[in-house]
mmCIF file of the C-alpha atoms, coordinates in Angstrom:
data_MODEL
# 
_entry.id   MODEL 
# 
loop_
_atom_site.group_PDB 
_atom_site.id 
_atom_site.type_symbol 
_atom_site.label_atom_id 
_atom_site.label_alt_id 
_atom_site.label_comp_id 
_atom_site.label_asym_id 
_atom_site.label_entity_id 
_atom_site.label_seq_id 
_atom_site.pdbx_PDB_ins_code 
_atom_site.Cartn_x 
_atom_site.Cartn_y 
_atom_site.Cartn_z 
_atom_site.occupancy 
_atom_site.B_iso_or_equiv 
_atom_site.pdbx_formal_charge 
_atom_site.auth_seq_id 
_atom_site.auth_comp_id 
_atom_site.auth_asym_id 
_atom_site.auth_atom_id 
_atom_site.pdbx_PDB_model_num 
ATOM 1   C CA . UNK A 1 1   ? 184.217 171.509 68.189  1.00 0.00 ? 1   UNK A CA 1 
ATOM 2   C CA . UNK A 1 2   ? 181.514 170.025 69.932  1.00 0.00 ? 2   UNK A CA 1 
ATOM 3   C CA . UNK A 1 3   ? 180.123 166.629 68.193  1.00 0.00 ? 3   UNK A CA 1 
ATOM 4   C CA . UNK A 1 4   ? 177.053 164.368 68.959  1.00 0.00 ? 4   UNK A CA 1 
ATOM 5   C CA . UNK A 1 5   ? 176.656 161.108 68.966  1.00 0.00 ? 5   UNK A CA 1 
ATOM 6   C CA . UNK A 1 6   ? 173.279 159.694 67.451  1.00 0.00 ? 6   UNK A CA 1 
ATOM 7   C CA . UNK A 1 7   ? 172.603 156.407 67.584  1.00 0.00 ? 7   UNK A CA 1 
ATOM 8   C CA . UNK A 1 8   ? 176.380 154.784 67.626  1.00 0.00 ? 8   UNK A CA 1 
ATOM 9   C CA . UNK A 1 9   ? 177.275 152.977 70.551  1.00 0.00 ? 9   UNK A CA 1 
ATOM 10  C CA . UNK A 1 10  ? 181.023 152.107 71.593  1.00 0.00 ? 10  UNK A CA 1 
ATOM 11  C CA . UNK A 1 11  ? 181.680 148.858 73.517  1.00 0.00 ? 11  UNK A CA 1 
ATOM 12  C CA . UNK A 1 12  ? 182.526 151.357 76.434  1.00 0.00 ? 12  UNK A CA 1 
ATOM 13  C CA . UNK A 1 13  ? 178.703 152.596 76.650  1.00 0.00 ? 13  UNK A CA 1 
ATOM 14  C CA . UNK A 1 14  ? 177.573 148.536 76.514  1.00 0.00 ? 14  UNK A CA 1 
ATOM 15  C CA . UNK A 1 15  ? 179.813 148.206 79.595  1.00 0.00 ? 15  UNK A CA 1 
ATOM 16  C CA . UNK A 1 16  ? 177.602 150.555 81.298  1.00 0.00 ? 16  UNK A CA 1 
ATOM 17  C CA . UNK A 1 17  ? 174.111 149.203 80.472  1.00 0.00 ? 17  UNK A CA 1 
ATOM 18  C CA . UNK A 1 18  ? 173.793 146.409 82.984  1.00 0.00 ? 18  UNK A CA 1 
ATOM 19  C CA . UNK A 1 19  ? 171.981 143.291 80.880  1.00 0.00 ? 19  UNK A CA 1 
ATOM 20  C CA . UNK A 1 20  ? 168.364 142.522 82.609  1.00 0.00 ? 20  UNK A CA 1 
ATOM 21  C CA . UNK A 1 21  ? 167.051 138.908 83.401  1.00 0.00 ? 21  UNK A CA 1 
ATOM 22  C CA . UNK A 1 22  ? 164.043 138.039 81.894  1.00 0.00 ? 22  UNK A CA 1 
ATOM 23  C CA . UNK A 1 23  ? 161.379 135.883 82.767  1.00 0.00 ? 23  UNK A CA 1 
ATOM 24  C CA . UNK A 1 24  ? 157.956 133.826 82.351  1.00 0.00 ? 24  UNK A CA 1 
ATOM 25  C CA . UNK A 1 25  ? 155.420 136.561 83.924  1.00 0.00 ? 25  UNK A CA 1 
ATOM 26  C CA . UNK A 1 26  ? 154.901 136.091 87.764  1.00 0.00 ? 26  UNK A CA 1 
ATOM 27  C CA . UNK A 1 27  ? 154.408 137.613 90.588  1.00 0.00 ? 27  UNK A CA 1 
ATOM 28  C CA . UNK A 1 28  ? 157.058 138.452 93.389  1.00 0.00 ? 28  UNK A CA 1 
ATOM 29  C CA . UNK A 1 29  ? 155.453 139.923 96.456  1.00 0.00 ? 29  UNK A CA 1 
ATOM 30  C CA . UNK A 1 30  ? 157.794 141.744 99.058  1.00 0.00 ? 30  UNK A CA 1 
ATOM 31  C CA . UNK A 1 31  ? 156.352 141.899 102.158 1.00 0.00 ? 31  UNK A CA 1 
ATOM 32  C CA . UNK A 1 32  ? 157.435 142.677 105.755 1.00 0.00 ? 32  UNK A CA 1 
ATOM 33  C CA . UNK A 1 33  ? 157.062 145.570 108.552 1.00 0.00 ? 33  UNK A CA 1 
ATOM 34  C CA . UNK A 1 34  ? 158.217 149.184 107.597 1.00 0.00 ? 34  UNK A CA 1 
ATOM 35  C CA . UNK A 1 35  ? 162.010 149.596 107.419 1.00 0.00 ? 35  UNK A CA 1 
ATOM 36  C CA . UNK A 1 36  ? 162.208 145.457 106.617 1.00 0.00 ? 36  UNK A CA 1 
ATOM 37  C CA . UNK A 1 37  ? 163.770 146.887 103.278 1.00 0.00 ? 37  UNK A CA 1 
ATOM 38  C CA . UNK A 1 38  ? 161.146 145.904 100.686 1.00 0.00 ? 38  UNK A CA 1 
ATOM 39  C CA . UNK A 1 39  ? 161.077 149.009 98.418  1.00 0.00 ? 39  UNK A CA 1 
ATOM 40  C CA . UNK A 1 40  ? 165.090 148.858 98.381  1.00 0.00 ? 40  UNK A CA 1 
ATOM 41  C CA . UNK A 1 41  ? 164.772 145.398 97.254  1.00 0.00 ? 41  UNK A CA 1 
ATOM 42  C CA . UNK A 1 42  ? 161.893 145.844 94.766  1.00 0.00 ? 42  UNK A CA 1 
ATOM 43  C CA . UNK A 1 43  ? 163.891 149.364 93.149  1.00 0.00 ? 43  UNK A CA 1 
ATOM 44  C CA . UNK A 1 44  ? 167.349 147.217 93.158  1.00 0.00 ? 44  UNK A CA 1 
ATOM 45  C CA . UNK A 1 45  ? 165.034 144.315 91.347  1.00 0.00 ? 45  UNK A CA 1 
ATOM 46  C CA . UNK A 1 46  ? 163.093 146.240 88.787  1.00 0.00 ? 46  UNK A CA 1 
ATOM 47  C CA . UNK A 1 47  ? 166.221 147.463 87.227  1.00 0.00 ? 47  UNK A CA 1 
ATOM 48  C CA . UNK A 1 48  ? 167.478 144.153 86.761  1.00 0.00 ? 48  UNK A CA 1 
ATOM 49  C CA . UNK A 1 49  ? 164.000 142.375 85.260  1.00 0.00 ? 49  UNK A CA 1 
ATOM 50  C CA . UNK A 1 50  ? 162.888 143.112 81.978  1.00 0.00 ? 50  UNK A CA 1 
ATOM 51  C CA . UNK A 1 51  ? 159.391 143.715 81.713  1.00 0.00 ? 51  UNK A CA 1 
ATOM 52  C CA . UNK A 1 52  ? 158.235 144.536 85.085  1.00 0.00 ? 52  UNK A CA 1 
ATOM 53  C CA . UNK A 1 53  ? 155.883 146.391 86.662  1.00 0.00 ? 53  UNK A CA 1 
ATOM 54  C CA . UNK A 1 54  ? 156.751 148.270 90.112  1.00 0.00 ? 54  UNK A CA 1 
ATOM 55  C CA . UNK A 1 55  ? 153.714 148.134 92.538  1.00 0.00 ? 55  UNK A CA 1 
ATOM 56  C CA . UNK A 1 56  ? 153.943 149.844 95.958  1.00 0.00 ? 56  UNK A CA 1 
ATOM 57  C CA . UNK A 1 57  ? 150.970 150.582 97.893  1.00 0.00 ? 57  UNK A CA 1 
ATOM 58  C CA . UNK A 1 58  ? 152.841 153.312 99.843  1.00 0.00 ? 58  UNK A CA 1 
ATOM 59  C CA . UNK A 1 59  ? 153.294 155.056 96.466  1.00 0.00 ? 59  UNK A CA 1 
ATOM 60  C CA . UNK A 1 60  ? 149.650 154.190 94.967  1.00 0.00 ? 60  UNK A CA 1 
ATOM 61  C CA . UNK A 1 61  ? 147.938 155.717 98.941  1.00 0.00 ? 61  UNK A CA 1 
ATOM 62  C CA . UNK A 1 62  ? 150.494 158.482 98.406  1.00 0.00 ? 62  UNK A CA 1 
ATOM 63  C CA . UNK A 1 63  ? 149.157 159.813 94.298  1.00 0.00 ? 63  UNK A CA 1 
ATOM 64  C CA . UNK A 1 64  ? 145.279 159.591 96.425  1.00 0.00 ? 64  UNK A CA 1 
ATOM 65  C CA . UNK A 1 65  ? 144.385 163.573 97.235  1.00 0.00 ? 65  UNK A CA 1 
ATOM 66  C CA . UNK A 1 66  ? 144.606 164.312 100.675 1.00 0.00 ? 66  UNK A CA 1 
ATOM 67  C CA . UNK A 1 67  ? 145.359 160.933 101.377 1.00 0.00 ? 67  UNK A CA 1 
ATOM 68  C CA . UNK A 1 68  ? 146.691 159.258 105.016 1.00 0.00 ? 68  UNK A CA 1 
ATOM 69  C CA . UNK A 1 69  ? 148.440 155.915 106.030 1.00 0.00 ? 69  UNK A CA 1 
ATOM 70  C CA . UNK A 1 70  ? 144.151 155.301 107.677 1.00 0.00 ? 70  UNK A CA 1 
ATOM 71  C CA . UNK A 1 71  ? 142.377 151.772 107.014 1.00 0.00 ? 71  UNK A CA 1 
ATOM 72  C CA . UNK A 1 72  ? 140.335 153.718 104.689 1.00 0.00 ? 72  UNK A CA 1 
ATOM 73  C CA . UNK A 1 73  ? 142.854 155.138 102.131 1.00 0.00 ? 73  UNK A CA 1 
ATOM 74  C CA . UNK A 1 74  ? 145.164 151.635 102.272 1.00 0.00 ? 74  UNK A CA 1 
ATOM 75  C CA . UNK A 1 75  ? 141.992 149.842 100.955 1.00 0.00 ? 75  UNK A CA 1 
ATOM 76  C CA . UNK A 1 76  ? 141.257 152.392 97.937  1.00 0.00 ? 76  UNK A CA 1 
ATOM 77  C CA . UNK A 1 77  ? 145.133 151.849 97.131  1.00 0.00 ? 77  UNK A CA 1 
ATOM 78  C CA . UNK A 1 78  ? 145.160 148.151 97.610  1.00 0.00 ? 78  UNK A CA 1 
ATOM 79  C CA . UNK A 1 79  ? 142.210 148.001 95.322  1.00 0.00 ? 79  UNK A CA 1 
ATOM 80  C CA . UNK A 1 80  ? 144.390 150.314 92.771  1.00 0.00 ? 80  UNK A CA 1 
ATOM 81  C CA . UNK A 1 81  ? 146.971 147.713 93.101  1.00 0.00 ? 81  UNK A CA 1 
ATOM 82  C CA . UNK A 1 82  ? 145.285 144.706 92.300  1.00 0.00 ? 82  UNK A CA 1 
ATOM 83  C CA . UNK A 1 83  ? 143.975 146.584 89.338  1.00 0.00 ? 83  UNK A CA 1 
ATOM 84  C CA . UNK A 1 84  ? 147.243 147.420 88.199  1.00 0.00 ? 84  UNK A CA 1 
ATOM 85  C CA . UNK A 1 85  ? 148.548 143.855 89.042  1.00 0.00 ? 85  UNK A CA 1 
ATOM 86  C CA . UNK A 1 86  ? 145.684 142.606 86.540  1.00 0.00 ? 86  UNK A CA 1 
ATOM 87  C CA . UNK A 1 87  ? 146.730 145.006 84.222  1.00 0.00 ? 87  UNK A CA 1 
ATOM 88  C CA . UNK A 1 88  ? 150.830 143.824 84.300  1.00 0.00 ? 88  UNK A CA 1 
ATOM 89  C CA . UNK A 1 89  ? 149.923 140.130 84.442  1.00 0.00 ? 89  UNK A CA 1 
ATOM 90  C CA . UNK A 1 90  ? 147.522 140.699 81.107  1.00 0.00 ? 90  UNK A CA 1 
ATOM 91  C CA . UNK A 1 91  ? 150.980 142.566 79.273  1.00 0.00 ? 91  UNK A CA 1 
ATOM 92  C CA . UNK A 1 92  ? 152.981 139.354 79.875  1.00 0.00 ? 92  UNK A CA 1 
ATOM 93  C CA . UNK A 1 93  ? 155.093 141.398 82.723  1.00 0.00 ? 93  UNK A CA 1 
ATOM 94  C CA . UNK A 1 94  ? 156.314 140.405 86.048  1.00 0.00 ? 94  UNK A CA 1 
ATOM 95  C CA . UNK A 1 95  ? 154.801 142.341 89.032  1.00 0.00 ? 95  UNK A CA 1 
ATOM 96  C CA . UNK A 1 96  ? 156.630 143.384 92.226  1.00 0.00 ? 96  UNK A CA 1 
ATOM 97  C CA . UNK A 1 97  ? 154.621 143.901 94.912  1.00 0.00 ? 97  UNK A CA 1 
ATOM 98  C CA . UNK A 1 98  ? 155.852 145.962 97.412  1.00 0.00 ? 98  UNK A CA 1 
ATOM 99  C CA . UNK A 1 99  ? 153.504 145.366 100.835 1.00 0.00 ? 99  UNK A CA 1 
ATOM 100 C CA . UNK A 1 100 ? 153.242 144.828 104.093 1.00 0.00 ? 100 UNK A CA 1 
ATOM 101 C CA . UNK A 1 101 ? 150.657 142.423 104.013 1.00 0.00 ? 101 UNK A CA 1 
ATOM 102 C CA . UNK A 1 102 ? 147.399 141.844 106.774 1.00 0.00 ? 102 UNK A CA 1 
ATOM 103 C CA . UNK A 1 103 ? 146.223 138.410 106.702 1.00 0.00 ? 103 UNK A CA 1 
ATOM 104 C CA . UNK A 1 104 ? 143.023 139.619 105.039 1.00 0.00 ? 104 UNK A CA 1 
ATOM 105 C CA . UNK A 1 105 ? 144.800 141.172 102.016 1.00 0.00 ? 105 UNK A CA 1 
ATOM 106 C CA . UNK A 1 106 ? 146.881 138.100 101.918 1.00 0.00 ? 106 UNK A CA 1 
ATOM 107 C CA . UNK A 1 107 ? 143.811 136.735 101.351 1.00 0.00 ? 107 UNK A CA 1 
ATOM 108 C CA . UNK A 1 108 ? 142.776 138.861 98.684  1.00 0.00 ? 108 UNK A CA 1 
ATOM 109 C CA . UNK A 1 109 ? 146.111 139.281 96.905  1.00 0.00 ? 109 UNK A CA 1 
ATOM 110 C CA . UNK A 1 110 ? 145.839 134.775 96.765  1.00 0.00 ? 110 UNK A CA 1 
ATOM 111 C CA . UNK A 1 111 ? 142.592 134.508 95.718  1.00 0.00 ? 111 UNK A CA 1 
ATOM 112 C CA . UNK A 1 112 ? 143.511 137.521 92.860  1.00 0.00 ? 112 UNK A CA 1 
ATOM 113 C CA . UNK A 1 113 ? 146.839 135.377 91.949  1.00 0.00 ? 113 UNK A CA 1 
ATOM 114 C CA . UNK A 1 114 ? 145.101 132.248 91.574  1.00 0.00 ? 114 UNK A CA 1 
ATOM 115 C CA . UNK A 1 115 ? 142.239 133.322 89.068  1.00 0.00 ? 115 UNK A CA 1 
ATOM 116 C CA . UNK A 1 116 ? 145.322 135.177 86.852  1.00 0.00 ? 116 UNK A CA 1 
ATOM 117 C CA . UNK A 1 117 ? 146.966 131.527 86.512  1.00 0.00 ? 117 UNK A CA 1 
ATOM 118 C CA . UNK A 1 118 ? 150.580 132.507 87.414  1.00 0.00 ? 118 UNK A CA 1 
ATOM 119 C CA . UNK A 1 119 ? 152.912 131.983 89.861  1.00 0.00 ? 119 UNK A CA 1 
ATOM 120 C CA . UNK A 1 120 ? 153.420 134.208 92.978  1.00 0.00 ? 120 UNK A CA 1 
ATOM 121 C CA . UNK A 1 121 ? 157.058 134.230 94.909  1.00 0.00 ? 121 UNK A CA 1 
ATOM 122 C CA . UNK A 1 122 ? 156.029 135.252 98.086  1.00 0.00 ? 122 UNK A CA 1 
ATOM 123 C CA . UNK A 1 123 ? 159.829 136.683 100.184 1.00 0.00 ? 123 UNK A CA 1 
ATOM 124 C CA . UNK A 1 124 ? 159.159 138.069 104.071 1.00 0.00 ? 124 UNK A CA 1 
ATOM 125 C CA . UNK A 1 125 ? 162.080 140.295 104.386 1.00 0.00 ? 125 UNK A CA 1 
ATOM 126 C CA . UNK A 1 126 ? 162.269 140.722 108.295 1.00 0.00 ? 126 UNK A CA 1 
ATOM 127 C CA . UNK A 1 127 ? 164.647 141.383 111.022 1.00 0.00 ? 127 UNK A CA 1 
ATOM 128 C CA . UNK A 1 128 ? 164.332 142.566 115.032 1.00 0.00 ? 128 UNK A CA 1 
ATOM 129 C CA . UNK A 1 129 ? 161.323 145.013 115.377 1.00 0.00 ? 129 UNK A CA 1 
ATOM 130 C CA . UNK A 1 130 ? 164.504 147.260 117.126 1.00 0.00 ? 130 UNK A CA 1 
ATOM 131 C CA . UNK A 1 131 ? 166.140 147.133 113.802 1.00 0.00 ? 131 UNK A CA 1 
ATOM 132 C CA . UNK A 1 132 ? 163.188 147.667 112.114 1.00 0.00 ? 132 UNK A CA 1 
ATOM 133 C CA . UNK A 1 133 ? 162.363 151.265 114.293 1.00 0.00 ? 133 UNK A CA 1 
ATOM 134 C CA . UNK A 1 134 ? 165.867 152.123 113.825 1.00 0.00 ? 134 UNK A CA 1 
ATOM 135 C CA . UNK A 1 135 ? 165.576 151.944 110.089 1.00 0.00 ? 135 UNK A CA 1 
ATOM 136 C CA . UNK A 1 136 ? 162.365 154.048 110.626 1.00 0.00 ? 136 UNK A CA 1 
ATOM 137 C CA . UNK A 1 137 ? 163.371 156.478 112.456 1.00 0.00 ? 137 UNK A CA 1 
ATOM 138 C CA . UNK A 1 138 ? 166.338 157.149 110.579 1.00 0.00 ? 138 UNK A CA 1 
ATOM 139 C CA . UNK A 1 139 ? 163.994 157.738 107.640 1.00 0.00 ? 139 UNK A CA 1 
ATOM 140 C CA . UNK A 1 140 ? 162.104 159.819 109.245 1.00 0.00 ? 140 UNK A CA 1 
ATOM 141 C CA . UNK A 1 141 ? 164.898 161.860 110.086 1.00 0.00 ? 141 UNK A CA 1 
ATOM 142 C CA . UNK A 1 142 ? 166.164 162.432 106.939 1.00 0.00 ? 142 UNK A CA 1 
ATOM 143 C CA . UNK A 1 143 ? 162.600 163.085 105.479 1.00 0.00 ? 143 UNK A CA 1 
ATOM 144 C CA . UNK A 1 144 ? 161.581 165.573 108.444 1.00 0.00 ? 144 UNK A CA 1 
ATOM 145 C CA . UNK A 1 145 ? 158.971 163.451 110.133 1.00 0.00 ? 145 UNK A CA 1 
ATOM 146 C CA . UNK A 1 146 ? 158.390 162.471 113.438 1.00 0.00 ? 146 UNK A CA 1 
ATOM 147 C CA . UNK A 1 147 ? 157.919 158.762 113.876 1.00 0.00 ? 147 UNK A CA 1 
ATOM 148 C CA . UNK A 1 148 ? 154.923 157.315 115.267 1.00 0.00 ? 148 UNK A CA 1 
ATOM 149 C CA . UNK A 1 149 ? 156.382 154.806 117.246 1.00 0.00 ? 149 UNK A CA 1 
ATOM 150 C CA . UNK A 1 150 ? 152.461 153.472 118.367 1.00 0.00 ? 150 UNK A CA 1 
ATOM 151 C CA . UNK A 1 151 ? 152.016 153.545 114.615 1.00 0.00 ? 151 UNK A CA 1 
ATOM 152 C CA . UNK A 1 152 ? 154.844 151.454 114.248 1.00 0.00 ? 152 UNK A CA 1 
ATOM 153 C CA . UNK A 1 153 ? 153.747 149.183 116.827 1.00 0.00 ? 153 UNK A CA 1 
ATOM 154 C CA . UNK A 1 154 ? 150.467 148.359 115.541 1.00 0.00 ? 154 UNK A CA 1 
ATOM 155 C CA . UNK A 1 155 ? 151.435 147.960 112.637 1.00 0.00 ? 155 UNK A CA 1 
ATOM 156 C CA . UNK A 1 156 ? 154.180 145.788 113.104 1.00 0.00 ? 156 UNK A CA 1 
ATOM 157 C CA . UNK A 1 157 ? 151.617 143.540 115.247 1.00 0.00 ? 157 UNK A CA 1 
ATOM 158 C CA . UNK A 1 158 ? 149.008 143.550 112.204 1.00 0.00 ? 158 UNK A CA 1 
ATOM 159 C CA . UNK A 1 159 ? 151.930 142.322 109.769 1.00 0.00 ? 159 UNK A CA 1 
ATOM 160 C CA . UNK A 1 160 ? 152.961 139.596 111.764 1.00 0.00 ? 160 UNK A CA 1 
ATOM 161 C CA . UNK A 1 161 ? 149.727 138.506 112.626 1.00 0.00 ? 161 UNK A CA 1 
ATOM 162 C CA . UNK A 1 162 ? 149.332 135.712 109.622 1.00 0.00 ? 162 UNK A CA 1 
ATOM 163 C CA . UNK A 1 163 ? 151.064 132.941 109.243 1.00 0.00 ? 163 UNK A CA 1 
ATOM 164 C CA . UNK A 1 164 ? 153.987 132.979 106.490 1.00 0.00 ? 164 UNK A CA 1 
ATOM 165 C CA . UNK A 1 165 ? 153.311 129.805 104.904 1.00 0.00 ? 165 UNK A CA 1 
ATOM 166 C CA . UNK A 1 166 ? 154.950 129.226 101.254 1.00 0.00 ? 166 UNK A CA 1 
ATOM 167 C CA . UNK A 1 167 ? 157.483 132.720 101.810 1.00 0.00 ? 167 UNK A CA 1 
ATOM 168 C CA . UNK A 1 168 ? 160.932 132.998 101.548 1.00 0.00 ? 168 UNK A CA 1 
ATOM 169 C CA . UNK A 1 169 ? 162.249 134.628 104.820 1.00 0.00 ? 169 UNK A CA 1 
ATOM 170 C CA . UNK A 1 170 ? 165.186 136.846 104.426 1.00 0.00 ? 170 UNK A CA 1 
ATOM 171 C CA . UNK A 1 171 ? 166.764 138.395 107.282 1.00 0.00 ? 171 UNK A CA 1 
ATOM 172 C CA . UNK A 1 172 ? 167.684 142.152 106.193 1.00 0.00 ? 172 UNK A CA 1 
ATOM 173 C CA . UNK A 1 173 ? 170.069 142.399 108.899 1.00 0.00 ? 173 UNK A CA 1 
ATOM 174 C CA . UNK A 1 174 ? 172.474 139.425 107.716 1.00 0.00 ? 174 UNK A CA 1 
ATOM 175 C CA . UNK A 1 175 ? 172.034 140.611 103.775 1.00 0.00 ? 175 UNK A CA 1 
ATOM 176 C CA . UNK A 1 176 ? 172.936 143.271 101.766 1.00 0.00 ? 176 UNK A CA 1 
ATOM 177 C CA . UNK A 1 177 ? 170.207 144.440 99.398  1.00 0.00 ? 177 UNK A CA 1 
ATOM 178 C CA . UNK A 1 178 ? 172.236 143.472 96.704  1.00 0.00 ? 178 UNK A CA 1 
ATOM 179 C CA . UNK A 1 179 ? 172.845 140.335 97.940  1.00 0.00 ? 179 UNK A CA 1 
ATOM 180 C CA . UNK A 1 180 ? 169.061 139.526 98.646  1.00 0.00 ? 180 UNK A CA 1 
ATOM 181 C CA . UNK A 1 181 ? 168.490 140.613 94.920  1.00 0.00 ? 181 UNK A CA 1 
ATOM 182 C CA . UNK A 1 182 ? 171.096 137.983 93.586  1.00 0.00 ? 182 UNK A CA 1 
ATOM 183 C CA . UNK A 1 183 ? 169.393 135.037 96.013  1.00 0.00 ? 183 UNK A CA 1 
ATOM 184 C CA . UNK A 1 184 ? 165.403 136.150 94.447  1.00 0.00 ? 184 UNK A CA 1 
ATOM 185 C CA . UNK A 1 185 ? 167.074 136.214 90.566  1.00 0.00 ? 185 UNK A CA 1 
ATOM 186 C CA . UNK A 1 186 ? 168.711 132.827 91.517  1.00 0.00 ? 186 UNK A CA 1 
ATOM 187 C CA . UNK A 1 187 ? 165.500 131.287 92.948  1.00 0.00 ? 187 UNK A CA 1 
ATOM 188 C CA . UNK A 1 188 ? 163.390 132.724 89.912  1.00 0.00 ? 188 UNK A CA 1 
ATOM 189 C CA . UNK A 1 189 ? 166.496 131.079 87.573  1.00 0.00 ? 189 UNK A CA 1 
ATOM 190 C CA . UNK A 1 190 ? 165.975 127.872 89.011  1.00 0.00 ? 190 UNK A CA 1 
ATOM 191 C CA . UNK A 1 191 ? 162.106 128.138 88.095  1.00 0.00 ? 191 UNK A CA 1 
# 
């Protein structure tokens, strides 16, 4: 006999939902060089904040047509972003950002932050640029690309460029993912 359940719950099934911190609506920007770990973070964090909103430029350029990692197509997604960051501020919801940052869209993210009125928790997660091109590459691998180590390069020069003033630094290399989660729920506890 094969039975359904509908809408009972046992106290076994609550032991498998994992409860969700919630908070006063914010901003928590993750930013650092490819492979620093950001969209591991921000995945690990939006399923343990209620209300939030997930935004990743890599995956905004990436749902562009025909779009490439170019200057061109990282400014029409950055401009999606900010849209959608109005958008989840004006819901009440926290946003995770998840970006390496230039200086100029530092900038622009600050200046977007500070005419919604909230609070942005700025974390560099960051760790030897050999780490970093391991963590690539190994990527890469399992996605069949080839890694453009020049890419990498410039990029990683662009990124570092600005001056981290007001961020959290977390070194990816010392902490576990989960571990880096527990320290950004604890700082936005203590808020």
């Amino acid at each position: 006999m094969n039975i359904e359940k509908r809408g009972i719950t046992t106290s076994e099934d609550h032991e498998k939902v994992e409860k969700k911190e919630s908070f006063t609506s914010s901003i928590i920007l993750l930013d650092g060089s490819k492979g620093s770990g950001k969209t591991t973070v921000g995945k690990l964090l939006e399923k343990k904040i209620l209300n939030v909103d997930y935004l990743s430029l890599d995956e905004i350029r990436r749902a562009i047509p025909d779009a490439k990692a170019t200057a061109h197509f990282n400014q029409l997604a950055f401009d999606e972003l900010l849209g959608k960051l109005h958008r989840a501020i004006s819901e009440g919801n926290i946003a995770i950002i998840d970006c390496g940052l230039t200086k100029e869209k530092l900038d622009t993210l600050e200046i977007a932050v500070a005419t919604l009125g909230v609070k942005m928790h700025k974390y560099s997660l960051s760790t030897s640029p050999e780490i970093l091109i391991d963590r690539v590459k190994q990527r890469d691998l399992r996605q069949g690309k080839r890694t453009d180590k020049e890419r990498f390069d410039y990029v990683y020069k662009l990124q570092q460029a600005k001056e981290f003033n007001d961020y959290t630094t977390i070194d990816t290399q010392s902490s576990s993912p989960d571990e880096i989660v527990g320290e950004i729920i604890t700082a936005l506890n203590k808020e």
